[in-house]
N, C-alpha and C positions, 0 to 999 in steps of 0.2 A: 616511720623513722627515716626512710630513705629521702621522702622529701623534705624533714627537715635536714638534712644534711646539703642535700642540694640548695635548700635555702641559705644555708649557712655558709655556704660557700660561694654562691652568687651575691651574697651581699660581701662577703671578705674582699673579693672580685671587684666588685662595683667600688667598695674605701678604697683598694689600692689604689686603682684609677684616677680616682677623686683627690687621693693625698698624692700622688705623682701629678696631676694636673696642677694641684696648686700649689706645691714646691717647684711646678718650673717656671711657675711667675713670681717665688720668690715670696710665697707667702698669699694674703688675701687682696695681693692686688698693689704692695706697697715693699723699700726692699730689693727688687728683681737686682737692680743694675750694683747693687754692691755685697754680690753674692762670689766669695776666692775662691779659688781655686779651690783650698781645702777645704770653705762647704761646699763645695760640686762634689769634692771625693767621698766626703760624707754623707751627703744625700744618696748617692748611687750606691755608697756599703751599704745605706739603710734599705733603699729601695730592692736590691738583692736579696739582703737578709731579710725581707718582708716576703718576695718573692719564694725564697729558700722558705721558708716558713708554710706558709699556705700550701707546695706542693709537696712538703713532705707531710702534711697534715698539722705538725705542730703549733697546735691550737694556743699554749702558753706563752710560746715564743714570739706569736703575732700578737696575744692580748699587752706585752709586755712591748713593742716595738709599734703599736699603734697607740699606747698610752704616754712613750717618747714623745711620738712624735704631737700629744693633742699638751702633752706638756708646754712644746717648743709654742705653739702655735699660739694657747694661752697668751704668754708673753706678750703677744702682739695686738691682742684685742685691746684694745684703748680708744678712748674718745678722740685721741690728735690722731691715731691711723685709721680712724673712721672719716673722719672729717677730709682726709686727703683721698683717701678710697673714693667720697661722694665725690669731693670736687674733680677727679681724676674721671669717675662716669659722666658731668655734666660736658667735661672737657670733651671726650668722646663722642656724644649721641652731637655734640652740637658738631663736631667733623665729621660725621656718617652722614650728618646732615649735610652739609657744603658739601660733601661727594655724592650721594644723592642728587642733590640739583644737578651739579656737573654734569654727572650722568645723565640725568636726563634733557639735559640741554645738549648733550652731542660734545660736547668740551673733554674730551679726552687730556688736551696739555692743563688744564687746570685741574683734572683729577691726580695727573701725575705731579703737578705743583703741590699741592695739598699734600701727597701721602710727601713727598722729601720734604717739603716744611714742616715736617711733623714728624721726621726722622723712620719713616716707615718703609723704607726703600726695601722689595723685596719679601714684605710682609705676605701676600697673597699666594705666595708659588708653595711648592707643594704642600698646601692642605689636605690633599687626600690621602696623606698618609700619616695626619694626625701626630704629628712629632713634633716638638719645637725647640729642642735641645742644638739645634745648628741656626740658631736664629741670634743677628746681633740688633737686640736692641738697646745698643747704647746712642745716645742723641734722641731716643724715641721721650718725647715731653708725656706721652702718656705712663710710661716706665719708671717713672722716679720715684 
């Protein structure tokens, strides 16, 4: 019984995760940059009240605030925000690629051309602390 409990919990764990990861890009990739103010405050009561949830144990309260949220999320599955999703990945793998080369070409002013043509100023620093709630990406053409 224990371990399923443990399991239950580590997966609770691992969805929180995963629905704060991808409510701070705004959904599945599409969306980010015309997120107000009031859905920021909303997202964060939710993400709270998810948190409050799981460590009080209240097992209802989470089934009941991760079915909110797969409600929201629904909404959004469509063929024209898939179609933007792909084109938005091909846009990317083909800039990882021009920086890539750069990179290995020794071109550091072209690596740094690249991420501001592409509105990414500042994108790289502190990743080791896995947070991206201080991050502006607006002007980022990947973002839209």
């Amino acid at each position: 019984m224990k371990k399923v409990l443990v399991g239950i919990f580590a997966f609770a764990a691992v969805a929180l995760l995963a629905i704060s990861s991808v409510s701070a890009f705004g959904g599945f990739g599409f969306g980010g940059n015309q997120m107000t103010e009031d859905d920021k405050v909303l997202m964060e009561e939710h993400r709270e009240a998810t948190r409050d949830a799981v460590e009080s144990g209240d097992y209802d309260a989470w089934v009941d605030l991760m079915q909110e949220r797969v409600d929201r999320m629904q909404t959004e599955i469509t063929e024209e925000n898939f179609e933007a999703m792909t084109e938005r990945h091909v846009e990317m793998a083909e800039f990882r690629a021009q920086v890539q080369a750069a990179r290995e070409s020794g071109d550091e002013e072209a690596v740094k051309q690249l991420i501001e043509e592409n509105g990414l100023n500042g994108f790289g620093k502190m990743r080791h602390l896995g947070r991206m709630e201080n991050r502006n990406f607006e002007g980022c053409r990947f973002a839209e």
